[in-house]
C-alpha positions in Angstrom: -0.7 33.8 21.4 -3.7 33.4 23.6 -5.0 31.0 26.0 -8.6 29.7 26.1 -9.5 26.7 27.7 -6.5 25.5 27.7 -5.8 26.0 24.2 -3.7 28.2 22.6 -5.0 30.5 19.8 -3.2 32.3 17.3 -4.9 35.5 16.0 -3.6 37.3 12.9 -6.0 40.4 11.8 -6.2 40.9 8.1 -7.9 43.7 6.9 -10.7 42.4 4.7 -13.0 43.5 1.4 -16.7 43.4 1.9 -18.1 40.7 -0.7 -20.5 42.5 -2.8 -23.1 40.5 -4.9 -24.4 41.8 -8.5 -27.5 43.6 -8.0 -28.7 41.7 -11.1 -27.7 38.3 -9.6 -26.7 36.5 -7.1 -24.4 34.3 -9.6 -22.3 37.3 -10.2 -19.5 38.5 -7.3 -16.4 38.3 -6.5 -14.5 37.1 -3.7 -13.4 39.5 -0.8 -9.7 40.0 -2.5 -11.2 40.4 -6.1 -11.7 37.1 -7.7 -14.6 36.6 -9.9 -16.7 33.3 -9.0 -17.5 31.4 -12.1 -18.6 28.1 -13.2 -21.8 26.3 -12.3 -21.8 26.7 -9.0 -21.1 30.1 -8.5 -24.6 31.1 -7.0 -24.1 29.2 -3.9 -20.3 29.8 -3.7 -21.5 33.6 -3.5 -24.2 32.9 -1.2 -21.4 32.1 1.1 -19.3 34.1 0.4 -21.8 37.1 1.7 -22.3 35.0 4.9 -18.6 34.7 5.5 -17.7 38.5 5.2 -16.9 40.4 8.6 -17.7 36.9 10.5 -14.5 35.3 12.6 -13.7 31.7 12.2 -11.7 28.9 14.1 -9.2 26.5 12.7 -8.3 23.6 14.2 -4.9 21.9 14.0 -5.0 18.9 15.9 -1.6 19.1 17.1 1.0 21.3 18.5 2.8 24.8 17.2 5.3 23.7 15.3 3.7 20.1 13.6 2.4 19.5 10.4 -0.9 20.2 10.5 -0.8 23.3 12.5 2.5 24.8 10.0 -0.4 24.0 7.3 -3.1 25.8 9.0 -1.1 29.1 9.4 -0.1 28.9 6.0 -3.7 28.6 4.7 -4.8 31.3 7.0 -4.2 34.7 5.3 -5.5 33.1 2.2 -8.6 31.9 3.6 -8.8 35.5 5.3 -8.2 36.9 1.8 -11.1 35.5 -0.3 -13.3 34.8 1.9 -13.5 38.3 3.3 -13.3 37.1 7.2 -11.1 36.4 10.3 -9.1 33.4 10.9 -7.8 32.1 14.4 -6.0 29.2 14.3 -6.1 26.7 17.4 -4.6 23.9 18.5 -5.9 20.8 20.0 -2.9 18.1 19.9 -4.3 15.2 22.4 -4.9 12.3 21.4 -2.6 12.4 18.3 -5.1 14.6 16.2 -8.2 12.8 17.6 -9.2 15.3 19.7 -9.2 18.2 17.4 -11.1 15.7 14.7 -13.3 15.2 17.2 -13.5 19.0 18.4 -14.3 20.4 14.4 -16.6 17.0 14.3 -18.2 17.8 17.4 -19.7 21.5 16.4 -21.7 20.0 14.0 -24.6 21.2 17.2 -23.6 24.0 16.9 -25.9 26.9 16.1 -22.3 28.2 14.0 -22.1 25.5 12.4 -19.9 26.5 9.3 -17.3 28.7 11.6 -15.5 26.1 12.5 -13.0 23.8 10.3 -10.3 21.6 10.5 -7.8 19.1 9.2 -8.7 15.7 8.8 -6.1 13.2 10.0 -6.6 9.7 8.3 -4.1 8.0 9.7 -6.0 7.8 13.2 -9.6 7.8 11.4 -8.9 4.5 9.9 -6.8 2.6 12.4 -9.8 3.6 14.5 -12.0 2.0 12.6 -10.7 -0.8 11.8 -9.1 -2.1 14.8 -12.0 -0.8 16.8 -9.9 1.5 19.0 -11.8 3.8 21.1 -11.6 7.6 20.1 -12.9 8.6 17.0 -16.4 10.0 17.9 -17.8 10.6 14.1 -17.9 9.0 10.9 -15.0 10.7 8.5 -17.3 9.8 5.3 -20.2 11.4 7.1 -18.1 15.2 7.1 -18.0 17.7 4.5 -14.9 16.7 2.9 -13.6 20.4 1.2 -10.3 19.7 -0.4 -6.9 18.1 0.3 -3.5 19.0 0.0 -1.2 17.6 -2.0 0.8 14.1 -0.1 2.9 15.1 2.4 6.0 14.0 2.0 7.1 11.4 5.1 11.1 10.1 5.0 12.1 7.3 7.6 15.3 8.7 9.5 18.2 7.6 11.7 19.6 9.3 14.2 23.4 9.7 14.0 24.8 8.5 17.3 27.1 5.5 18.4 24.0 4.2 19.9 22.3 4.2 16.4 25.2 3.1 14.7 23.9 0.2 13.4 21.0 2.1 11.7 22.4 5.0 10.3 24.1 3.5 6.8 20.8 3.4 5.0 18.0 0.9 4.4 19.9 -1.9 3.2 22.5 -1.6 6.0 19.5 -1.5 8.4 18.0 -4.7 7.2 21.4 -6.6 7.1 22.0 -5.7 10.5 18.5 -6.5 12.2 17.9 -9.4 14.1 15.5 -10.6 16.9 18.8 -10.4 19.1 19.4 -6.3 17.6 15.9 -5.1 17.5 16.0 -0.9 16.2 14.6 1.1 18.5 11.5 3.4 17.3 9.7 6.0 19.3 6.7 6.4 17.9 3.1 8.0 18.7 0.5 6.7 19.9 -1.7 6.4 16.8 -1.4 8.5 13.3 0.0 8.2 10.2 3.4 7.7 10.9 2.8 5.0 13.3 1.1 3.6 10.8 3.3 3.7 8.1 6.2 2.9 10.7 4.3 -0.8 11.6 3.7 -1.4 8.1 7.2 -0.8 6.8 8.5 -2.9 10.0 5.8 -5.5 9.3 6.7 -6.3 5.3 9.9 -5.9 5.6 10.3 -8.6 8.2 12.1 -5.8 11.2 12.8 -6.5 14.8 12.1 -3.8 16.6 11.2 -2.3 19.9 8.4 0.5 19.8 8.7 3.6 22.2 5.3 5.1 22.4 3.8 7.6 24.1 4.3 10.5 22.3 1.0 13.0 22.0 2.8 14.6 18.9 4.9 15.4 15.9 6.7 17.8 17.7 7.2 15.6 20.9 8.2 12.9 19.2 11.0 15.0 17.0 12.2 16.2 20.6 12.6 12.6 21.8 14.0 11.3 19.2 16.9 13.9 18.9 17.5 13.6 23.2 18.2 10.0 22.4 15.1 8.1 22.8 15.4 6.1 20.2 16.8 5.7 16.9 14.4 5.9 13.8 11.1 7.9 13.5 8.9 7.8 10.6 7.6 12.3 10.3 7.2 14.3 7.8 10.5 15.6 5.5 9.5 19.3 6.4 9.8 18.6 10.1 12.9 16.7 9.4 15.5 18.3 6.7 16.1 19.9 9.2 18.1 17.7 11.1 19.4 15.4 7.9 20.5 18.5 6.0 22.8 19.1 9.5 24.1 15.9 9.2 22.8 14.9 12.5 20.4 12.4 11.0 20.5 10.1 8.0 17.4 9.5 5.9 16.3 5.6 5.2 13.4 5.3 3.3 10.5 7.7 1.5 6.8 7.4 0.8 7.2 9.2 -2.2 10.3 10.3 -4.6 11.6 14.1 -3.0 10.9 16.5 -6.4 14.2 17.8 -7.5 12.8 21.5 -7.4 11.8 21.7 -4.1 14.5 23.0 -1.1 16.9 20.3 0.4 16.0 17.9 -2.2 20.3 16.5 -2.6 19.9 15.2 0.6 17.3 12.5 -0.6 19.3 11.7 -3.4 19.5 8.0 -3.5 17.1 7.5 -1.1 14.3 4.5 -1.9 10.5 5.2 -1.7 7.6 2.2 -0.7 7.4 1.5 -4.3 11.3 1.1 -4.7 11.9 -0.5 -1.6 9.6 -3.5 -1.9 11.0 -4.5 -5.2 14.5 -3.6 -4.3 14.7 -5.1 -1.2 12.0 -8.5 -2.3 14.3 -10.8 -0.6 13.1 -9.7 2.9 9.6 -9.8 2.5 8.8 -13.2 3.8 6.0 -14.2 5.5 2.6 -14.6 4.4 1.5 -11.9 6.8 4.6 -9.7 5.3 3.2 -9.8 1.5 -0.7 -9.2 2.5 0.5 -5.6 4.1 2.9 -4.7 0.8 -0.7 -3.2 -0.8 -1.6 -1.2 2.2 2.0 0.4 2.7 2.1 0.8 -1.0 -1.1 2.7 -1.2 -0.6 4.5 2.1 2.2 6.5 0.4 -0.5 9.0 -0.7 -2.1 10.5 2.0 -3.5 13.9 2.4 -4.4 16.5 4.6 -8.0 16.6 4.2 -9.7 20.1 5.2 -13.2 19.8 6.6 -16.1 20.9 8.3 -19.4 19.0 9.8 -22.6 18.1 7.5 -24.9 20.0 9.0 -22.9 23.2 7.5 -25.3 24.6 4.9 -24.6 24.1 0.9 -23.5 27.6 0.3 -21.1 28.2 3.1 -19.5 24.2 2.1 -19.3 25.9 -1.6 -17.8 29.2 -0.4 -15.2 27.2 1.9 -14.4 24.6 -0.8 -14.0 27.5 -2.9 -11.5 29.1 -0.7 -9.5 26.2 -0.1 -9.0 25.4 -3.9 -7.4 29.3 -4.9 -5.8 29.1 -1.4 -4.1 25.6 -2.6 -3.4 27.1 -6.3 -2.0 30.1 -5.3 1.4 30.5 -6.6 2.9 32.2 -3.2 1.3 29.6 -1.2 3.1 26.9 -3.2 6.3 28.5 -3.0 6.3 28.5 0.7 5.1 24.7 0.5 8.0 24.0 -1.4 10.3 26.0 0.3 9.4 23.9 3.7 9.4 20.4 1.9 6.2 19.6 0.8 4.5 19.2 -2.5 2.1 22.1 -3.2 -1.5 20.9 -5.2 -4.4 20.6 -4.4 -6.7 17.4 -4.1 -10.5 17.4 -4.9 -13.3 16.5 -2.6 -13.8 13.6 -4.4 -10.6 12.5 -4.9 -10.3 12.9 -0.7 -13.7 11.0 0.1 -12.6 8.1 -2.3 -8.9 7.8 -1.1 -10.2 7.3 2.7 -12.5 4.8 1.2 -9.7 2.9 -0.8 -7.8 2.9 2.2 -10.2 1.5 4.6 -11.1 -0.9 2.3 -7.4 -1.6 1.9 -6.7 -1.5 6.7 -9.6 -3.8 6.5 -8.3 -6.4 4.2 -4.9 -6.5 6.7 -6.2 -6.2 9.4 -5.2 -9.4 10.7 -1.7 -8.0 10.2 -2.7 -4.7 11.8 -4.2 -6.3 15.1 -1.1 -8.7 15.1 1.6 -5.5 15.3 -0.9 -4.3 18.0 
């Protein structure tokens, strides 16, 4: 690891294949590690190809070593390497709570690279942004070259196990029994993302007292509060977590999604609610008017991808060639082993499907946002 700028690079040299087009046509190649390019838009998709071999790129995470989105990167690095036929550094910018590196990949679209440069789009942030009108978001998500997504991470709502959690650490139903205004639950939580998000929303329709600890610039900071004794629950992702509740050491309360039975740790979630479950199974504490217009929004917020993206100034060929990329990275079988192996549901999401689910969702923030601005 390597410092530039104050931000640490990690460099992994893959030894690459030149891409070499048909001397019939440019609609004929293959990728860098072998893979024939077919379909209907094969012609640009080799176009870029042959401007992405021998070049180096940068990928963003926009947070630490050891979150989310940076774990994703380096796992999509040697396969990006791989068929695109050029060199991958992975980078992290983590302030702002992935803002700043949005806004870094964002940001080159003045570049005279542009194309060299991707990232992972967090919309957690994006839309909170937006809607609330909270300064830091410098560029229109719907406005970037939206390549692909991954699959909906999968996010679990824990308790630590301590006497000073006690009250917190039987389970959702014991949680909500036990909460008053007198015994709020204590939450570190960041200062914006999808976990805050998700956090306030499950807090909000549920009708839970708590007291927010914020503050936290990460996924990995907020992990290392929370197990020093910060606070009691934290809303992360199950990969960064199983961790901790396959020790014993932490108890999970709640799911965005049901855990698949065939991916790694999955009897320790065995029982455990998700959104879906939770609202009808626990109807009784949802409320207030302000409690049953946020039930749609935490419902729908369950599904939320990593989006991988690049500015739109990047030209047509070298967007084909990266979308390209991303898809037989996301599809590859020993990619999707490892994403099972750490917790999370291997797939692959479709530009489309990306573009319209960050629509559906603003559309979704905006229609609460009276309850949004009211949690603050």
């Amino acid at each position: 690891m390597a410092m530039a700028g104050g931000v640490a690079v990690f460099s992994l040299s893959l030894a690459t294949v030149p891409i070499t087009l048909s001397s019939a046509s440019t609609k004929s190649c293959k990728s860098a590690n072998g893979y024939k390019v077919t379909g209907a838009n094969a012609k640009l998709v080799c176009q870029g190809l042959a401007y992405y071999a021998g070049k180096t790129m940068t990928f963003v995470a926009p947070d630490s070593p050891g979150g989310g989105f940076n774990n994703n990167a380096v796992a999509y690095k040697p396969y990006l390497q791989a068929y695109l036929g050029a060199t991958v550094n992975v980078i992290n910018v983590p302030a702002g709570n992935t803002v700043a590196g949005m806004n870094f990949v964002a940001g080159t679209n003045t570049s005279t690279n542009v194309g060299l440069t991707v990232g992972w789009m967090n919309l957690g942030p994006a839309i909170e942004d937006r809607v609330l009108n909270i300064p830091g978001i410098q560029f229109n998500p719907t406005g970037e070259d939206m390549l692909g997504g991954t699959t909906p991470s999968l996010s679990v709502v824990a308790a630590w196990k301590s006497p000073a959690c006690a009250a917190w650490d039987n389970g959702l139903a014991s949680l909500l029994s036990s909460n008053t205004a007198a015994n709020p639950v204590s939450e570190p939580i960041q200062t914006t993302g999808s976990t805050t998000l998700d956090l306030m929303l499950i807090n909000g329709v549920f009708g839970i007292h708590y007291h927010s600890i914020p503050g936290y610039a990460s996924s990995s900071a907020l992990i290392a509060g929370w197990v020093r004794g910060d606070g009691c629950v934290i809303d992360d992702p199950a990969s960064a977590l199983n961790t901790y509740i396959a020790g014993g050491v932490a108890v999970p309360l709640l799911l965005n999604e049901a855990y698949p039975s065939n991916i790694a740790d999955a009897s320790f979630y065995a029982g455990v609610p998700t959104y879906a479950q939770a609202v009808k199974t626990y109807a009784k504490y949802i409320k207030t008017k302000l409690s049953k217009l946020a039930v749609p929004a935490l419902t729908y917020i369950a599904a939320s991808s990593r989006v991988f993206f690049t500015p739109p100034r990047t030209p047509h060929d070298e967007v084909a060639a990266l979308t390209a990329a991303f898809k037989w990275a996301s599809l590859n079988k020993n990619l999707q082993a490892y994403q099972s192996n750490i917790g999370n549901l291997p797939g692959y999401v479709t530009p489309l499907q990306c573009k319209t689910a960050y629509i559906n969702r603003v559309v979704d923030a905006t229609k609460t946002k009276q309850f949004l601005t009211a949690i603050g």
